[in-house]
PDB file with SEQRES, HELIX, SHEET and CRYST1 records, atoms N, CA, C and O in Angstrom:
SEQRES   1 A   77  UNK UNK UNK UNK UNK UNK UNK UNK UNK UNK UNK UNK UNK          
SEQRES   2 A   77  UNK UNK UNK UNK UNK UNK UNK UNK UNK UNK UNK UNK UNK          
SEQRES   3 A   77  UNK UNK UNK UNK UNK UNK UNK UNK UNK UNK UNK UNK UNK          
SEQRES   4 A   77  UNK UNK UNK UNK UNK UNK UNK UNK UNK UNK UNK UNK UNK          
SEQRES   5 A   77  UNK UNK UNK UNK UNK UNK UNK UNK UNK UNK UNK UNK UNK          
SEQRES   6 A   77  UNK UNK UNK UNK UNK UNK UNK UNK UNK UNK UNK UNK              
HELIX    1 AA1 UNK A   11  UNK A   34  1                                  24    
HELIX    2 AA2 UNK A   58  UNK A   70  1                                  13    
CRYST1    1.000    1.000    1.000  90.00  90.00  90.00 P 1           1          
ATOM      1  N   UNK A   1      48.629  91.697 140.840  1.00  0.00           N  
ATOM      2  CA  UNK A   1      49.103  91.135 139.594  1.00  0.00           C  
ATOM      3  C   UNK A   1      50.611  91.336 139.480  1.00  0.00           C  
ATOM      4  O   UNK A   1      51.093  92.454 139.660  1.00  0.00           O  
ATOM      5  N   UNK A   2      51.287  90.384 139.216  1.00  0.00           N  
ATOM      6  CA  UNK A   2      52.376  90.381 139.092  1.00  0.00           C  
ATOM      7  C   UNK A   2      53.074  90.649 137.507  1.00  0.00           C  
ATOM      8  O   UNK A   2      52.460  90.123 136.579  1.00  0.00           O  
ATOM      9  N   UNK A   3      54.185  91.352 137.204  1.00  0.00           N  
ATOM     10  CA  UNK A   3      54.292  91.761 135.901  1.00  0.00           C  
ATOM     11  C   UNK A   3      56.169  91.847 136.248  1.00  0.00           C  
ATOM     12  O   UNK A   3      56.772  92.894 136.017  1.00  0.00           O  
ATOM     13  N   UNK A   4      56.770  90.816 136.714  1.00  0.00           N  
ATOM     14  CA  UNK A   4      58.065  90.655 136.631  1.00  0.00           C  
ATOM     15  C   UNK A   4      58.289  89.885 135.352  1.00  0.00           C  
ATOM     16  O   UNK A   4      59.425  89.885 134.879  1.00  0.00           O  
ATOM     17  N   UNK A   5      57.161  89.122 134.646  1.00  0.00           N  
ATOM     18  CA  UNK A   5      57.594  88.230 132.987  1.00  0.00           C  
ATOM     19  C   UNK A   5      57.777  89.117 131.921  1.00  0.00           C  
ATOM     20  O   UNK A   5      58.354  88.763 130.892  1.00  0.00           O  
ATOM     21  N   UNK A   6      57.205  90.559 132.134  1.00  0.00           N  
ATOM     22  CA  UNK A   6      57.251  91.269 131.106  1.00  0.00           C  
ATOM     23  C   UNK A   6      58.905  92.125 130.441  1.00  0.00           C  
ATOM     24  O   UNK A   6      59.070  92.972 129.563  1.00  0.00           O  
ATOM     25  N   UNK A   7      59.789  91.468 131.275  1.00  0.00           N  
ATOM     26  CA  UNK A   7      60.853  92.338 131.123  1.00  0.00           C  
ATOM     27  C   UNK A   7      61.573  91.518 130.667  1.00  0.00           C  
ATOM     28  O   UNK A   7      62.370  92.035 129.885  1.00  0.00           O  
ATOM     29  N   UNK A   8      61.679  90.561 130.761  1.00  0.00           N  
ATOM     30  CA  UNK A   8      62.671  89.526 129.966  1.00  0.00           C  
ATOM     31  C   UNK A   8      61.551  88.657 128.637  1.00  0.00           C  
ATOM     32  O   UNK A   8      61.816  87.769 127.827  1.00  0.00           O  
ATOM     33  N   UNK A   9      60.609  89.219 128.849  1.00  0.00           N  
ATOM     34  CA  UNK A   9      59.690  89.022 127.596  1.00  0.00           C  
ATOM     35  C   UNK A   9      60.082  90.335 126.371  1.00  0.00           C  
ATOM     36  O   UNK A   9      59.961  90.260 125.148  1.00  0.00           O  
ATOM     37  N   UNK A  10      60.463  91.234 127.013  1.00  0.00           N  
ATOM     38  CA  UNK A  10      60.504  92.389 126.155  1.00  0.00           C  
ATOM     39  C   UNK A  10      62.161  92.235 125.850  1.00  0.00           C  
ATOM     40  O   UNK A  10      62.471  92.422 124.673  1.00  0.00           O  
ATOM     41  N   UNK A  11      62.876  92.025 126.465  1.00  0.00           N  
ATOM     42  CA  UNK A  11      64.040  91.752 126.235  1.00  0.00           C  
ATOM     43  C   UNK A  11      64.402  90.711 125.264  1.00  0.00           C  
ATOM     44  O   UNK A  11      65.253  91.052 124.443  1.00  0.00           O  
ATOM     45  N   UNK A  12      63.993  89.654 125.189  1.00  0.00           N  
ATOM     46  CA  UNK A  12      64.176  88.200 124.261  1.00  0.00           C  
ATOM     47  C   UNK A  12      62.920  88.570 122.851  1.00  0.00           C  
ATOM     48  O   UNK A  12      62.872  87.708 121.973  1.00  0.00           O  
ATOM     49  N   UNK A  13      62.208  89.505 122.736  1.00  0.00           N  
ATOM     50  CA  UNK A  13      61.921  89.851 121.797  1.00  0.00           C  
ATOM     51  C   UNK A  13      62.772  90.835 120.525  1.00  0.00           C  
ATOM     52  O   UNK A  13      62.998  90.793 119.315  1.00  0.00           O  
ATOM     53  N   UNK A  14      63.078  91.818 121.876  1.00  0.00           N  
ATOM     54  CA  UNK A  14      64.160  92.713 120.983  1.00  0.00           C  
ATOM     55  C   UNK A  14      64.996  92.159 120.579  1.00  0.00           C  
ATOM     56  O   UNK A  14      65.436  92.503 119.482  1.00  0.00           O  
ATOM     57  N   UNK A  15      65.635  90.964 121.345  1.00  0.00           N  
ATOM     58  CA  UNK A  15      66.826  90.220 120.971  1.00  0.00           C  
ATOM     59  C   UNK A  15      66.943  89.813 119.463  1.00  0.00           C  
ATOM     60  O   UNK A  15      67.844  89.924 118.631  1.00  0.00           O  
ATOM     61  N   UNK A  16      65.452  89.205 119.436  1.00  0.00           N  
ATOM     62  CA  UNK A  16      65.354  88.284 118.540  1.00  0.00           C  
ATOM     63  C   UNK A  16      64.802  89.639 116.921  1.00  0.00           C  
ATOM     64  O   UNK A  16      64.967  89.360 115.733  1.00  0.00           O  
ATOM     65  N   UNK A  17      64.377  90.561 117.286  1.00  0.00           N  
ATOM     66  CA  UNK A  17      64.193  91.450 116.751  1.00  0.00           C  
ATOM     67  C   UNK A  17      65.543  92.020 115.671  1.00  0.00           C  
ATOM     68  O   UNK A  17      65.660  92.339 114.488  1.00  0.00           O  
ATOM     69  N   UNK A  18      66.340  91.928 116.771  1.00  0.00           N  
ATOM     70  CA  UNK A  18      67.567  92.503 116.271  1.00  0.00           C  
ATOM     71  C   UNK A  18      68.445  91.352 115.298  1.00  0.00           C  
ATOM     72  O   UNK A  18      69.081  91.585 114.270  1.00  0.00           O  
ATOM     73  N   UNK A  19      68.268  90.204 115.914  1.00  0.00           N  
ATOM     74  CA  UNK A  19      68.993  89.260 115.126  1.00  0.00           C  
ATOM     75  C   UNK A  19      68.061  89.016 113.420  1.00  0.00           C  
ATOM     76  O   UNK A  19      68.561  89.206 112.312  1.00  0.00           O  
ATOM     77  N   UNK A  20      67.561  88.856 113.524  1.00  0.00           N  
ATOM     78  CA  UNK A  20      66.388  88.691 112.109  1.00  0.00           C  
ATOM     79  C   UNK A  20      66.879  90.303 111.573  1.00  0.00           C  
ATOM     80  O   UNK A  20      67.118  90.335 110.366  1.00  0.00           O  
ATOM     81  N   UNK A  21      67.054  91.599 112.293  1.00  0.00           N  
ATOM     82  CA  UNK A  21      67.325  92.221 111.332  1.00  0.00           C  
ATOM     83  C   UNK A  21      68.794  92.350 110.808  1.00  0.00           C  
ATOM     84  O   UNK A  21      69.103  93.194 109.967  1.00  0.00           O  
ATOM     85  N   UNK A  22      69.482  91.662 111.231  1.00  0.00           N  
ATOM     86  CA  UNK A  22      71.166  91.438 110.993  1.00  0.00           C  
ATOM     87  C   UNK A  22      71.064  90.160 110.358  1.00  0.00           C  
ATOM     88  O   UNK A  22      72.065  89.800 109.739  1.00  0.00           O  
ATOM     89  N   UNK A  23      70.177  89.475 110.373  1.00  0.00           N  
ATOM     90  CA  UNK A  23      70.652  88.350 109.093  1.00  0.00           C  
ATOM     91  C   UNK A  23      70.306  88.680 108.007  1.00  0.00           C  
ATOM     92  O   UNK A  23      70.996  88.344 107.044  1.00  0.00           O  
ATOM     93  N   UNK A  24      68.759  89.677 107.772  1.00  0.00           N  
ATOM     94  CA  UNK A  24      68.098  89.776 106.611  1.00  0.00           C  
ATOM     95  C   UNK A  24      69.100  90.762 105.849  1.00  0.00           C  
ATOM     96  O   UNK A  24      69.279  90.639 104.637  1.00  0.00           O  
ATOM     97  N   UNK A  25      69.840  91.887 106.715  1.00  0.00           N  
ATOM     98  CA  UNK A  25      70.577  93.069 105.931  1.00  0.00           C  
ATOM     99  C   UNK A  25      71.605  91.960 105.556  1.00  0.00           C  
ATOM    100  O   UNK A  25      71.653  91.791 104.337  1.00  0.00           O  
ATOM    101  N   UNK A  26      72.430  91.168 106.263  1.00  0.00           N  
ATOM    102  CA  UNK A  26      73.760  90.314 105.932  1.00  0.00           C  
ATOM    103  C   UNK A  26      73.255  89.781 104.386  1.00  0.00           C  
ATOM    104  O   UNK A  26      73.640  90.175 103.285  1.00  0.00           O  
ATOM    105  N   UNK A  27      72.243  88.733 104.728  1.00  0.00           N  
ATOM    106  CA  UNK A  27      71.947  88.260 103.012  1.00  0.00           C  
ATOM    107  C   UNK A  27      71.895  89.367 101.753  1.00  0.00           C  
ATOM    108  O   UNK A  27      72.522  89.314 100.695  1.00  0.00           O  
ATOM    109  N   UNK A  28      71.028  90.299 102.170  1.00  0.00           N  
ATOM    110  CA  UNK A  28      70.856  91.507 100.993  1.00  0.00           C  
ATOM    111  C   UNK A  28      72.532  91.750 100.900  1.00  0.00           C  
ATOM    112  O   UNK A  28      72.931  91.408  99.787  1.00  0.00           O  
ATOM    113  N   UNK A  29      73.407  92.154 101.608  1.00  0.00           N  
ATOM    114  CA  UNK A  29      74.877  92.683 101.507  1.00  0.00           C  
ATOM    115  C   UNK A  29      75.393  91.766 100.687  1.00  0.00           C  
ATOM    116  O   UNK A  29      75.743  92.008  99.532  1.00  0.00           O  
ATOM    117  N   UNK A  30      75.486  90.369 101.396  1.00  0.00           N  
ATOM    118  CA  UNK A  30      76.102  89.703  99.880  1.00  0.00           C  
ATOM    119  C   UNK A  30      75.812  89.435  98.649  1.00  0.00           C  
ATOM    120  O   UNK A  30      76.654  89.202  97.781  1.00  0.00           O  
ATOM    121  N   UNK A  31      74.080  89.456  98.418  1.00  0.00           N  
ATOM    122  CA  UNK A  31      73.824  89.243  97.623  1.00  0.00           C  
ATOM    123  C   UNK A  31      74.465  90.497  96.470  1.00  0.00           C  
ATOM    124  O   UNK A  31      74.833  90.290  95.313  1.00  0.00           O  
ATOM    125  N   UNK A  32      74.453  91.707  97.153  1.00  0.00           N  
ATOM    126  CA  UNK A  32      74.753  92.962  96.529  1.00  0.00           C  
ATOM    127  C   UNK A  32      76.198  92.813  96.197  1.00  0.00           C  
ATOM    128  O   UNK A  32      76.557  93.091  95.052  1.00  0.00           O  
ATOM    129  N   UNK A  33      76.953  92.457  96.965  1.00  0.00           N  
ATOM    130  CA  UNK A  33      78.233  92.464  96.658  1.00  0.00           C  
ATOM    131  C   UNK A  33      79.300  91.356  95.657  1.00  0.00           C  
ATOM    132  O   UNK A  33      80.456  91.327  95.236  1.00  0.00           O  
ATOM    133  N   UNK A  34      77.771  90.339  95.617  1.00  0.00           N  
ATOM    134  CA  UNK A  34      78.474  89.233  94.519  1.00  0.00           C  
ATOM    135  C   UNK A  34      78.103  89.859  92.754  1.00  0.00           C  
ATOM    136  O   UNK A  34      78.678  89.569  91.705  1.00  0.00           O  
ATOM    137  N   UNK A  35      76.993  90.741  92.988  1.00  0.00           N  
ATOM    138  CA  UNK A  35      75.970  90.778  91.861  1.00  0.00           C  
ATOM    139  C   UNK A  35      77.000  91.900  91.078  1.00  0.00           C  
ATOM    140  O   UNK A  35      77.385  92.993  91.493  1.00  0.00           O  
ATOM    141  N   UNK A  36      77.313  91.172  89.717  1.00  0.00           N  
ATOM    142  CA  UNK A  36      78.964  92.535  89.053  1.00  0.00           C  
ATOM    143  C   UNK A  36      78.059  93.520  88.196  1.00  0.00           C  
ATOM    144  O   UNK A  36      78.713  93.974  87.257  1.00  0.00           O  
ATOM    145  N   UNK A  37      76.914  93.930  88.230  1.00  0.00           N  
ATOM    146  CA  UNK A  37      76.275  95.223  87.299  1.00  0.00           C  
ATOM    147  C   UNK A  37      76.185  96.300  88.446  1.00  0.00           C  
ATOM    148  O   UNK A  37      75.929  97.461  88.125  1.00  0.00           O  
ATOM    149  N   UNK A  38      76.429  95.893  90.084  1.00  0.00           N  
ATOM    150  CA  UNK A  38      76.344  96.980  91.310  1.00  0.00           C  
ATOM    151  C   UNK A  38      77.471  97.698  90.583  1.00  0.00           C  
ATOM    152  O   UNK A  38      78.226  97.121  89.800  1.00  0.00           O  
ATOM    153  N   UNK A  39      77.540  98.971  90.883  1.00  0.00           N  
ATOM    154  CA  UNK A  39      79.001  99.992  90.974  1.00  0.00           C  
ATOM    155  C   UNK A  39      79.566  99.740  92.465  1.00  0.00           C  
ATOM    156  O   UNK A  39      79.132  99.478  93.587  1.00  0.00           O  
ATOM    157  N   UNK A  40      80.806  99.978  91.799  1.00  0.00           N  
ATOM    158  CA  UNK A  40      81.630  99.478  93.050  1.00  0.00           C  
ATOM    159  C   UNK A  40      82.050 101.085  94.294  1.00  0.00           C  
ATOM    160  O   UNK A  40      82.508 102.137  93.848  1.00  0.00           O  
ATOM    161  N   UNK A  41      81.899 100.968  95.039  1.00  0.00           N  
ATOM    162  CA  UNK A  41      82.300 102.004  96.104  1.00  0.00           C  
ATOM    163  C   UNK A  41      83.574 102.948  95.311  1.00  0.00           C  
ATOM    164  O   UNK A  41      84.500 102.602  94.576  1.00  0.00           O  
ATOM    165  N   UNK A  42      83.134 104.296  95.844  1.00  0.00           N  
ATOM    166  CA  UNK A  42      84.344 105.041  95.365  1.00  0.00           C  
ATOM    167  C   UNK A  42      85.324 105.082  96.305  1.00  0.00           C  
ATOM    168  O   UNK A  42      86.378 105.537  95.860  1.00  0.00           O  
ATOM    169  N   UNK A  43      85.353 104.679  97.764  1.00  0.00           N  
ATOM    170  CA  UNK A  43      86.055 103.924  98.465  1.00  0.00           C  
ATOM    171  C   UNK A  43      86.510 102.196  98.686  1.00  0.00           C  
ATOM    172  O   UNK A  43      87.254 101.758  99.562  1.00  0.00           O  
ATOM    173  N   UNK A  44      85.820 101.429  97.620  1.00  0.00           N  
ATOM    174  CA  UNK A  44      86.989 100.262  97.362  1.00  0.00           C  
ATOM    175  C   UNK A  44      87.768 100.643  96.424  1.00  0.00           C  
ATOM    176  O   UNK A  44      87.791 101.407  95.459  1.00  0.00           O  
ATOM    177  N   UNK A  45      88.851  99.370  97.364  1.00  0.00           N  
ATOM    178  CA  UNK A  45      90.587  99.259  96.481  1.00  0.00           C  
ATOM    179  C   UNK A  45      89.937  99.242  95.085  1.00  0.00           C  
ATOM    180  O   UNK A  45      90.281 100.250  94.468  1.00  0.00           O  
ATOM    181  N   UNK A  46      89.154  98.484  94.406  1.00  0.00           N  
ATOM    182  CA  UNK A  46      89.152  98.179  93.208  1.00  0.00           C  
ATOM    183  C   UNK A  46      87.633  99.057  92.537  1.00  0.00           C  
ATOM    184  O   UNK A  46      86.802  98.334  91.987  1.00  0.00           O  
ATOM    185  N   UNK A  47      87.427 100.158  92.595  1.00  0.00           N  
ATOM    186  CA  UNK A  47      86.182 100.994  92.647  1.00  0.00           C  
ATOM    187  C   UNK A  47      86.974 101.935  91.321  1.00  0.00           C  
ATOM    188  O   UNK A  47      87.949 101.706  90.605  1.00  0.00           O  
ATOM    189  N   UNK A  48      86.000 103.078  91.430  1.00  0.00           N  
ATOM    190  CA  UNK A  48      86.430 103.711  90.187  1.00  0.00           C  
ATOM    191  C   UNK A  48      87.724 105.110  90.309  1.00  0.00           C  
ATOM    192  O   UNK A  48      88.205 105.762  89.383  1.00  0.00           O  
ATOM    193  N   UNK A  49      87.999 105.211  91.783  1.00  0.00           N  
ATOM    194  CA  UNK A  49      89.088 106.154  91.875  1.00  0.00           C  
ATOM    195  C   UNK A  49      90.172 105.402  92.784  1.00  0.00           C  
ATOM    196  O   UNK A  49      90.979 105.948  93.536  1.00  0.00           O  
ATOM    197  N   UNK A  50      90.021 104.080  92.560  1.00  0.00           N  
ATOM    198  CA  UNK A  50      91.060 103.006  93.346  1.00  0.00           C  
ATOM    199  C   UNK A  50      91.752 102.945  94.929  1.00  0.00           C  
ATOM    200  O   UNK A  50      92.937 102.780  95.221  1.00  0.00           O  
ATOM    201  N   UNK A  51      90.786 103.104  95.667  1.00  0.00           N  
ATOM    202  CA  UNK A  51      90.438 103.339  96.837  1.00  0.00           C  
ATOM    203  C   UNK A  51      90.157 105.097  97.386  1.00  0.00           C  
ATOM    204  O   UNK A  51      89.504 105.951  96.787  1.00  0.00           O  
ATOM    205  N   UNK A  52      90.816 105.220  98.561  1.00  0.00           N  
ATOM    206  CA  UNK A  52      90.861 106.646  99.080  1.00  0.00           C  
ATOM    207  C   UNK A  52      91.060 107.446  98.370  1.00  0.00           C  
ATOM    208  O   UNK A  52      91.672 108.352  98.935  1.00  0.00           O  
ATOM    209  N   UNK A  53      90.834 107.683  97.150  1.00  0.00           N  
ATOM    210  CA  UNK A  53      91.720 108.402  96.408  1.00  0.00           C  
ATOM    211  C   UNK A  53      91.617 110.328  96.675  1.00  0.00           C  
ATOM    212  O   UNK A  53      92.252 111.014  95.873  1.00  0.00           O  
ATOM    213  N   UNK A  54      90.945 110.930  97.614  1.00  0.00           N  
ATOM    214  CA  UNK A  54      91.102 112.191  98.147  1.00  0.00           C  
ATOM    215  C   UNK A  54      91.919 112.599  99.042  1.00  0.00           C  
ATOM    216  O   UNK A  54      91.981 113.736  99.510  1.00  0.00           O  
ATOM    217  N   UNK A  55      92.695 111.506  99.355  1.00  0.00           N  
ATOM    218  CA  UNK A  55      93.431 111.477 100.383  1.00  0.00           C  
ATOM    219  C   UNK A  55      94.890 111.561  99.760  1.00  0.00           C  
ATOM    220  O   UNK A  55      95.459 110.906  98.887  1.00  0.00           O  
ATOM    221  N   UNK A  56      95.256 112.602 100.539  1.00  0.00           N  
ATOM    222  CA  UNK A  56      96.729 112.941 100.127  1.00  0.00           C  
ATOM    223  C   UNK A  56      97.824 112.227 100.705  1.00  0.00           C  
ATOM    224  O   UNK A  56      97.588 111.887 101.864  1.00  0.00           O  
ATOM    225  N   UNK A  57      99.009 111.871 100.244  1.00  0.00           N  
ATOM    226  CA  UNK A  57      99.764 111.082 100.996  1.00  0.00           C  
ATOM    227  C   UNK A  57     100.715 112.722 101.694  1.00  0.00           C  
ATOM    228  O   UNK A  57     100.790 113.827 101.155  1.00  0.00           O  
ATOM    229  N   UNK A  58     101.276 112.277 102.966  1.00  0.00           N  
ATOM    230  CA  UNK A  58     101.387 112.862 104.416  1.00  0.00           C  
ATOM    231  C   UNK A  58     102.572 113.439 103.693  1.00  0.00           C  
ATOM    232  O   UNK A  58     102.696 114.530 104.250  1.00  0.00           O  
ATOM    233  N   UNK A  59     103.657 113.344 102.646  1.00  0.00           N  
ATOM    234  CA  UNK A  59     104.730 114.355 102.550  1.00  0.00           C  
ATOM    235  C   UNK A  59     104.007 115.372 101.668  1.00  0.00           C  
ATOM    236  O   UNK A  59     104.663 116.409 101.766  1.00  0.00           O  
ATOM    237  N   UNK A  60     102.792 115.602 100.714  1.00  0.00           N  
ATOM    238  CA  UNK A  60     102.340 116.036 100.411  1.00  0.00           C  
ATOM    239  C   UNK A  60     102.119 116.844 100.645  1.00  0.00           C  
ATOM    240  O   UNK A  60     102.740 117.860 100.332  1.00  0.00           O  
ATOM    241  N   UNK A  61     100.935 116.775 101.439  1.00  0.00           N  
ATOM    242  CA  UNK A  61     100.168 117.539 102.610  1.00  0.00           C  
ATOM    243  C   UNK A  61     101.188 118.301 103.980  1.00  0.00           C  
ATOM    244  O   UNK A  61     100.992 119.241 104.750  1.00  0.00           O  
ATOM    245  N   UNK A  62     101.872 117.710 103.850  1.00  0.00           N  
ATOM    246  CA  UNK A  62     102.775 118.880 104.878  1.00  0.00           C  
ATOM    247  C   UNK A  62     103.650 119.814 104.167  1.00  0.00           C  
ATOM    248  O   UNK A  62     104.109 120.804 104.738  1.00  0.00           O  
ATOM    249  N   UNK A  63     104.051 119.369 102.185  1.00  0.00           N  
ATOM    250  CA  UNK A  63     104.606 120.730 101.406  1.00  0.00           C  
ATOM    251  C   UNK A  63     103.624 121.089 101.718  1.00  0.00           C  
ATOM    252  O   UNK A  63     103.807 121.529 102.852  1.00  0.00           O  
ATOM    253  N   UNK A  64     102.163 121.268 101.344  1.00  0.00           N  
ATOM    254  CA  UNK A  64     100.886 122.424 101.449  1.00  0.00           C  
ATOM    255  C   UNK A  64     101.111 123.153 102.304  1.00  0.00           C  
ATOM    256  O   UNK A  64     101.426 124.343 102.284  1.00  0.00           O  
ATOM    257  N   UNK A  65     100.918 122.289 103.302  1.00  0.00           N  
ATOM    258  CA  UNK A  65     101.492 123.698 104.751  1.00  0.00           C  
ATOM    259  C   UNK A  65     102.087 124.285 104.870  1.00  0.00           C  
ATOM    260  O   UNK A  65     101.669 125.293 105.439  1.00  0.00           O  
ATOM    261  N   UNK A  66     103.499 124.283 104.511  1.00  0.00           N  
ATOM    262  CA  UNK A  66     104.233 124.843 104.535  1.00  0.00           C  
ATOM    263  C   UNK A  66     104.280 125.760 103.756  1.00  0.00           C  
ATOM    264  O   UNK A  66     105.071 126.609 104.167  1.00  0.00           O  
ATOM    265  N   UNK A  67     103.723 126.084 102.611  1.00  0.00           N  
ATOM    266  CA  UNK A  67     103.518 126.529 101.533  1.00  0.00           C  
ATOM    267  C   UNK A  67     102.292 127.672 102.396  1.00  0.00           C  
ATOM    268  O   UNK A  67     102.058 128.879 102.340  1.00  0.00           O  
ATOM    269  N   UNK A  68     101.899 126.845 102.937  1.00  0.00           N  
ATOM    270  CA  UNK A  68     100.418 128.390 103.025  1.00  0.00           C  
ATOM    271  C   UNK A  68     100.670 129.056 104.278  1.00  0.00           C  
ATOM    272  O   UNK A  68     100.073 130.051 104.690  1.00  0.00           O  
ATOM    273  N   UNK A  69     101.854 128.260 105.008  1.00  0.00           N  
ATOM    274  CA  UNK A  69     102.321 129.320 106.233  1.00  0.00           C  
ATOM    275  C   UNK A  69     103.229 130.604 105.822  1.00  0.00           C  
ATOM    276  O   UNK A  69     103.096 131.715 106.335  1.00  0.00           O  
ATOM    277  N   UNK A  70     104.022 130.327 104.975  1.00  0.00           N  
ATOM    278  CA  UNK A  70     104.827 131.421 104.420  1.00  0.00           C  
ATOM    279  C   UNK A  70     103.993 132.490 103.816  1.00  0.00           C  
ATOM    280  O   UNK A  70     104.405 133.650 103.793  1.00  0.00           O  
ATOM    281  N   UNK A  71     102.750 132.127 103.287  1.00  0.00           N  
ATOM    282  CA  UNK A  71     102.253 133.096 102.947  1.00  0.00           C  
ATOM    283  C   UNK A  71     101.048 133.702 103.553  1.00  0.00           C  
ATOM    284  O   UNK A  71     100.260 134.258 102.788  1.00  0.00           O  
ATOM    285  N   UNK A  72     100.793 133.672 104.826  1.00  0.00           N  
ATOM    286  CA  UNK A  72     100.034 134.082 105.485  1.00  0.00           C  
ATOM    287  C   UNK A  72     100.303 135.312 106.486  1.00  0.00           C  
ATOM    288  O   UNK A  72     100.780 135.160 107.610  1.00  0.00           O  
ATOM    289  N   UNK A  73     100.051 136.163 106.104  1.00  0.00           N  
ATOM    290  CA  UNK A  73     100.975 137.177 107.168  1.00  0.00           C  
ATOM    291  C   UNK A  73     100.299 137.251 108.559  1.00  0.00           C  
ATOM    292  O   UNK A  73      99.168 136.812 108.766  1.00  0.00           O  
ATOM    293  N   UNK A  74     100.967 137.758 109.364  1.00  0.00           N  
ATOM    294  CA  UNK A  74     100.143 137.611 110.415  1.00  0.00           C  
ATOM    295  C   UNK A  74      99.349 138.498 111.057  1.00  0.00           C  
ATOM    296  O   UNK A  74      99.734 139.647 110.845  1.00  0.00           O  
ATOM    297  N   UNK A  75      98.262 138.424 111.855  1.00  0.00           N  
ATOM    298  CA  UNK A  75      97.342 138.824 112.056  1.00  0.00           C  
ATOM    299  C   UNK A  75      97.325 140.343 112.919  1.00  0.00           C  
ATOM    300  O   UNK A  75      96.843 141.408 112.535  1.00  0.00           O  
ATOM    301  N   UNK A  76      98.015 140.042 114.194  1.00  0.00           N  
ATOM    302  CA  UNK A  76      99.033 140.520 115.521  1.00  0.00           C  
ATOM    303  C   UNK A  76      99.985 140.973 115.177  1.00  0.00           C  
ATOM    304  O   UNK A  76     100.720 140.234 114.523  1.00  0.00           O  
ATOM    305  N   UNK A  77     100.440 142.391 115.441  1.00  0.00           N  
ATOM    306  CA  UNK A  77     101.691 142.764 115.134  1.00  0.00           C  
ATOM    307  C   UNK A  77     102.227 143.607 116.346  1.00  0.00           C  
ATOM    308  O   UNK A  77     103.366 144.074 116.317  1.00  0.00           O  
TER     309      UNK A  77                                                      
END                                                                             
């Protein structure tokens, strides 16, 4: 018995497996994303902390450092 059909049978299933599940999530996504009673991401631009907003901007964050190196004494002497 020959069983070389079964591999590109199993292959063009998954295929098709996978595509049906990337269209069905795509429709639900837009539908979600047109619908205005969703809350909006606390990572979109237009969400409720107006994008990234935990994120420090980089001159910031390097006073911090600097700030907590001076006061760290050191370990090794």
């Amino acid at each position: 018995m020959q069983y070389t059909w079964i591999v590109p049978f199993l292959f063009m299933f998954t295929l098709l497996a996978v595509c049906i599940f990337a269209l069905v999530n795509k429709q639900a996504t837009e539908e979600r994303k047109d619908d205005p009673t969703v809350p909006k991401s606390t990572l979109a631009k237009d969400g409720p902390q107006g994008g990234v907003a935990f994120l420090l901007p980089l001159d910031e964050l390097r006073r911090r450092r600097r700030l907590q190196e001076k006061d760290v004494e050191p370990v090794l002497e």
